[in-house]
N, C-alpha and C positions, 0 to 999 in steps of 0.2 A: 504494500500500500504506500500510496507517494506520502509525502508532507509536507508541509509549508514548512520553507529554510528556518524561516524565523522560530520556527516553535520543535524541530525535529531535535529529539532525542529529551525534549523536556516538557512536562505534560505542564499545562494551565488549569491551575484548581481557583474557575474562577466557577461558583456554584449557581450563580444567574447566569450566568450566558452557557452552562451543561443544560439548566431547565428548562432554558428556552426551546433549544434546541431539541431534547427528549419531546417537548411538545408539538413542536412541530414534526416528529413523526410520528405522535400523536394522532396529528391533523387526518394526516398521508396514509393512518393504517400501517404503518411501515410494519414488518415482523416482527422486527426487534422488540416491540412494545408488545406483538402476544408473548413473545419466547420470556421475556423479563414476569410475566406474568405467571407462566409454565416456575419460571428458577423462583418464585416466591411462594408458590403454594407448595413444590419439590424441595425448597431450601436449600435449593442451591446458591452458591455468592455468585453475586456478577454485580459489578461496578461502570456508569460510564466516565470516559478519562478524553479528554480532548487534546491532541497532537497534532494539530491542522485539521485535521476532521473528526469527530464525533464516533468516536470508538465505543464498543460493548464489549466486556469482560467478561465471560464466564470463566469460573471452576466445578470444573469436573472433579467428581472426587475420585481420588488413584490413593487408596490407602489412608496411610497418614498425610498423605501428599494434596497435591491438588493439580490439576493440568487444566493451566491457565490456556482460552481460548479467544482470540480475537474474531469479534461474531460482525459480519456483513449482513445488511439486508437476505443476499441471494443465500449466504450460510445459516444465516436465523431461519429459511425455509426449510433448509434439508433437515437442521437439527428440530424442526416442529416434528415432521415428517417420519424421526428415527425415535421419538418417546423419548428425551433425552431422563426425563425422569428417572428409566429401569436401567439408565446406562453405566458402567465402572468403569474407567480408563485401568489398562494392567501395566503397571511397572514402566519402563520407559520403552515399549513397545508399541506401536503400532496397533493396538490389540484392544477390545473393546468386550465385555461380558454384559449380556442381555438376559437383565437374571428373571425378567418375563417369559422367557425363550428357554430360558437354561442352556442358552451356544455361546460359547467362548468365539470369537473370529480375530484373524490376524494379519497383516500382508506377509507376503511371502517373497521374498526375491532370489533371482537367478546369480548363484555365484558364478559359471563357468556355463560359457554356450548356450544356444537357444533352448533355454528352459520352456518357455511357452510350448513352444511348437513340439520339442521333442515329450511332452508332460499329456498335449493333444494325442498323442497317436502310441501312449499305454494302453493296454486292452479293457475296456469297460467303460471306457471315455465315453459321454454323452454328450451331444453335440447339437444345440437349437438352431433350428434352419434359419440364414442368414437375413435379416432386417433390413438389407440392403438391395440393391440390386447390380451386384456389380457383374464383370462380365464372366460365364461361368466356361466360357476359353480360353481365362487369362492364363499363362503359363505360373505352376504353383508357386515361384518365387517371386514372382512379378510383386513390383507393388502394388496393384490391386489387391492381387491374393493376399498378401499378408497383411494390408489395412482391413480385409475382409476379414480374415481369421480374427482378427483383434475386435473387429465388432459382435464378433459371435460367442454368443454365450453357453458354458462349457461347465461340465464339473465331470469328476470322481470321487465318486464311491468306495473308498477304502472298505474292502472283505471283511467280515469280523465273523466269529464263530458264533451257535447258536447260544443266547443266551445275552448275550454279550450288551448293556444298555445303554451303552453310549457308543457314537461312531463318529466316522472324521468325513469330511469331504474336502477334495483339492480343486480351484478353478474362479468362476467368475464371481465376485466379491454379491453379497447378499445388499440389496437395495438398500437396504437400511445401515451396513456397514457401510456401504458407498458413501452415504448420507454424511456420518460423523467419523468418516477416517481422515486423518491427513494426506493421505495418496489418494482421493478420489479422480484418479486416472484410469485410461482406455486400457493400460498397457496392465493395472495390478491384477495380482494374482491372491487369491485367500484360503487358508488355511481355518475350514469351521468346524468346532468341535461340538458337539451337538449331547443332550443327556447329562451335561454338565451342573450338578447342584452343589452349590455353596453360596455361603453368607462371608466369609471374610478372604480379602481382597488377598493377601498373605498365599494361602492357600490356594487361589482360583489362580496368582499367579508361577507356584509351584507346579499345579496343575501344566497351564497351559509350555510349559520350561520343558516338561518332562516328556510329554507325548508328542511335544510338536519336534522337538529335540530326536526322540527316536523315529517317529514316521520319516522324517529330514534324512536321517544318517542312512535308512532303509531303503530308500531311495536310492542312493548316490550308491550305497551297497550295491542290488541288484539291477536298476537302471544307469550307474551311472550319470545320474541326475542329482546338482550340486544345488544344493539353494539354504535359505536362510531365513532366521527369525527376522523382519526389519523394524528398525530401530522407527519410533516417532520422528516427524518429518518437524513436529513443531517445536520451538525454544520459546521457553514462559516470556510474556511481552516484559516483564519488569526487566527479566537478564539480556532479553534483546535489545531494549532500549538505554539500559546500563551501560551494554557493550559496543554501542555505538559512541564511539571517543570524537570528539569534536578535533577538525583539522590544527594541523600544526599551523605556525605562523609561514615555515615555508609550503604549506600543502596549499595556499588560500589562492596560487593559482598553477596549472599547468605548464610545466616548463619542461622544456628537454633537457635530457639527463645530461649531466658534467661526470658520472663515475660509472665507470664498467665494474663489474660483481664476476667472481668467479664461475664457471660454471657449472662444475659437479657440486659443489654446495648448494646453491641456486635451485640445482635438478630435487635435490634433497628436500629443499622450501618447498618448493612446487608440489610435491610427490605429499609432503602433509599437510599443509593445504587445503589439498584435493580431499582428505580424509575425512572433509565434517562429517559427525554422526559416529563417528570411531572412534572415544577417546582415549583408546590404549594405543593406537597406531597414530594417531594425531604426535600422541605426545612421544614415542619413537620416533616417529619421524625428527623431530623436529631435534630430538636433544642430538640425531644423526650429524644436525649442520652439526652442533657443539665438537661432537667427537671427530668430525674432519677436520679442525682447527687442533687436536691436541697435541699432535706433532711439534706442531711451528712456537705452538704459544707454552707449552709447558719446556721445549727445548731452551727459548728464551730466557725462559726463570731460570732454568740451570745453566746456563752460560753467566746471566746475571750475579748469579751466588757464587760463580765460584771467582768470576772477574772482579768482586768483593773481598773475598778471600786474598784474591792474589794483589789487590790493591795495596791491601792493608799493610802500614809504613813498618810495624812490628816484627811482618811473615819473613823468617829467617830459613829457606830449603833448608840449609843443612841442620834444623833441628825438626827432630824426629815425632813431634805433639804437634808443629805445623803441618807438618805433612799427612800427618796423621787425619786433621782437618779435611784434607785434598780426598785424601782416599774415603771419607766415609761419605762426602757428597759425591763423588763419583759411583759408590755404591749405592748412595740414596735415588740416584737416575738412572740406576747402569741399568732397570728392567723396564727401559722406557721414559725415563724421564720423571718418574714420579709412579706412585699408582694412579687408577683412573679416576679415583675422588679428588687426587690432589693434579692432575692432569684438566679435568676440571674449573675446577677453581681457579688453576695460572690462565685458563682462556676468560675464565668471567672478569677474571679483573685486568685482563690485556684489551679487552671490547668494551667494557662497560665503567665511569666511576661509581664511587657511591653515592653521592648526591643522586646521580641521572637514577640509578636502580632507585633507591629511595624515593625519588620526584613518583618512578611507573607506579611503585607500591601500593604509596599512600592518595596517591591520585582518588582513589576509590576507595570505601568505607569497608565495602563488600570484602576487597581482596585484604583487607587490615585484618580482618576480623575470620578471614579464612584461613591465613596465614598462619595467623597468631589464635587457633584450635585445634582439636585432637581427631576431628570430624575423619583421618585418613589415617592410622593408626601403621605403628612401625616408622613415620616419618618425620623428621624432625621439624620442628616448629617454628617459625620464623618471624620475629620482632623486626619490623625494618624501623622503628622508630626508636632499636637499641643504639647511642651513640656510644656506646664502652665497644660494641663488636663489627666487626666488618660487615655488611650486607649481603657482600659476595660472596663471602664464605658463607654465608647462612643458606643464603641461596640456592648455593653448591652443594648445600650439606641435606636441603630436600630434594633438589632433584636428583640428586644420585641415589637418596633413602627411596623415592617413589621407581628410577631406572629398575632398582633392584628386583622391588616385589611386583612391577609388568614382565619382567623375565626371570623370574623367581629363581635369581641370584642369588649366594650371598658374599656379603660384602668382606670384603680383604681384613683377613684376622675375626671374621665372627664366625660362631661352631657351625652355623646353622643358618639355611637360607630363610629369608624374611616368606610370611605368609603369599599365595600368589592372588594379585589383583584380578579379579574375572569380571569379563567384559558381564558387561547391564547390570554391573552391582551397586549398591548404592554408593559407594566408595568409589566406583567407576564415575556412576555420573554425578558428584560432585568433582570433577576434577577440572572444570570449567576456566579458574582462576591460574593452576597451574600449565594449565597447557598454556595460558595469556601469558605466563611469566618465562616461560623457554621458547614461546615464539618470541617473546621479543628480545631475548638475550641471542636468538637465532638470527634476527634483526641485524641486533650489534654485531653480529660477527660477520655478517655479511658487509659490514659498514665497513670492519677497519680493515677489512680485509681486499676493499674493492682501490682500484685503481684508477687515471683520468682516463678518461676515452677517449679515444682517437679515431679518426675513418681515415681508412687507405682513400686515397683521391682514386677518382673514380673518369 
């Protein structure tokens, strides 16, 4: 949704000119006014919040959670239409339980090769005659045919043995999930578990982990067919609009670049980046730039130290405690430079001061307060407002405690590798602040790292 410059990323709590406006769609019948109607007799929250235009908030309840949704006129329709009342949001899924229905539903995605088509022509596949008319000569890879196949609506019937009270179906998403998913797309795919009874969310989400988890692996088993639980498409508007950072003094206009960037580093940004929605590979990715830098930046420190050493007016070679000095920094590097925590650390504070780290920190309340919690357990906790301690090192001292327990490591001199982080954990997706803090130390090292740019004449 666009917004007015003037008002983007910060909302106007001005409560006469919200009422007006609520009345005026009022006037208009707008949906939004029955849907607000529906969330007051259901109890559900929704707030409206004005950002250049006239926003509706619902929360859905997902647990103890809630999954904040930004409601449109055209979306206020679909959710009248889907009973938003009997609806649960599950865990940070995609995934919806209709505890009227007793069906769990979820999207489903294709990790590797045409999942659609090849998922089409399993044996028992049911297939509703096409809505369209397109031509029934096209050749079957034609793009007709395959905008065609995408308009047609499909399911399977997963076999179950007699008795058996619950079943699964794979294929074209249920009207009603279409309604209130965040992928309402031509192209989703749904995963509906059907017979499903429960009351606590907890539960219904273990449930849906555990079957959808082994139908998935069975699949890829016996068809060779790779696919996945997918993750919710949506970020709660408070953290979307938090995370929209207001331009730099040099971003306020377009310029052509003055500095070339390396480019397998570069490739490494790129490659996490691309990973929204994955924040254990986001945040790999990203510490990846770090560890292409440890080379250069931790070799530095140790040249540094020992050209200190050898500086020093005192250092006598022929006495045998000076040298002694020599040899055990040479041994302090000799497996590399340092170990990788302290490899590390000589890149953050070769890219970054403490002020500027300090400045990103406390910029924001959110990241203070994330920082400075236990909310991620195993990893060290981070005061940027401590002036007795370096920053970077602090810094350095979680992201290598979080490195660890994503590749359930453990760290150099502990008995024992830290607990392993699993992806859609709540641990996972709170990780929102730290993936912000090694993108942008990935930032800085692309910074000091880049060079002036030149073009060959041409």
């Amino acid at each position: 949704m666009e917004r007015n410059e003037a008002t983007q990323g910060q909302a106007i709590d001005d409560n006469d000119h919200i009422n007006s406006l609520v009345e005026e769609l009022t006037k208009n019948n707008d949906a939004r006014i029955r849907l607000a109607q529906v969330c007051e007799e259901s109890e559900i929250p929704y707030a409206w919040k004005f950002y250049g235009d006239l926003d509706m908030i619902i929360e859905l309840p997902n647990g103890r959670n809630r999954r904040e949704r930004i409601v449109t006129s055209n979306i206020a329709e679909r959710f009248l239409a889907a009973n938003i009342a009997t609806i649960k949001a599950l865990g940070s899924y995609d995934a919806y339980y209709f505890s009227d229905e007793k069906v769990i539903e979820t999207s489903i995605g294709t990790i590797r090769g045409p999942g659609r088509r090849l998922l089409q022509r399993l044996p028992g596949v049911e297939i509703e005659p096409p809505s369209s008319t397109a031509s029934e000569a096209a050749a079957e890879d034609s793009p007709e045919a395959v905008l065609e196949g995408r308009k047609k609506r499909w399911r399977l019937s997963l076999q179950s043995e007699e008795g058996t009270k619950w079943g699964a179906t794979i294929g074209t998403p249920s009207e009603r999930f279409h309604n209130i998913s965040d992928r309402n797309l031509v192209d989703t795919i749904s995963l509906r578990l059907s017979g499903i009874v429960g009351e606590r969310h907890d539960n219904l989400l273990s449930t849906l982990q555990r079957v959808a988890n082994a139908v998935l692996f069975e699949l890829d088993v016996n068809f060779g067919i790779a696919m996945q639980l997918l993750p919710s498409w949506y970020v709660s508007f408070s953290e979307n609009q938090k995370r929209r950072r207001p331009p730099t003094q040099a971003a306020n206009r377009v310029r052509l670049p003055q500095s070339q960037y390396e480019d397998k580093p570069l490739k490494l940004y790129w490659h996490a980046s691309s990973a929204y929605g994955m924040p254990l590979l986001q945040f790999l990715a990203y510490y990846q730039v770090l560890e292409y830098y440890f080379p250069r930046y931790s070799k530095r420190e140790a040249l540094d130290r020992l050209r200190h050493e050898l500086r020093d007016p005192s250092f006598d070679r022929e006495e045998d405690g000076h040298l002694a000095r020599i040899l055990a920094l040479a041994e302090q590097y000799g497996g590399g430079y340092g170990s990788e925590r302290e490899q590390l650390q000589s890149t953050i504070k070769a890219c970054v001061t403490e002020d500027r780290l300090r400045e990103f920190i406390t910029a924001d309340e959110s990241r203070i307060k994330h920082f400075s919690s236990s909310a991620i357990k195993d990893v060290a906790i981070f005061h940027a407002n401590d002036q007795q301690n370096d920053p970077r090192n602090q810094a350095a001292n979680r992201i290598y405690d979080l490195r660890c327990r994503v590749v359930h490591t453990k760290d150099e001199g502990a008995k024992k590798a830290a607990d392993l982080l699993l992806p859609y954990s709540r641990e996972a997706d709170s990780l929102g602040p730290d993936i912000e803090l090694v993108q942008f130390l990935a930032q800085r090292a692309l910074i000091a790292g880049a060079s002036r740019l030149r073009l060959e004449a041409v």
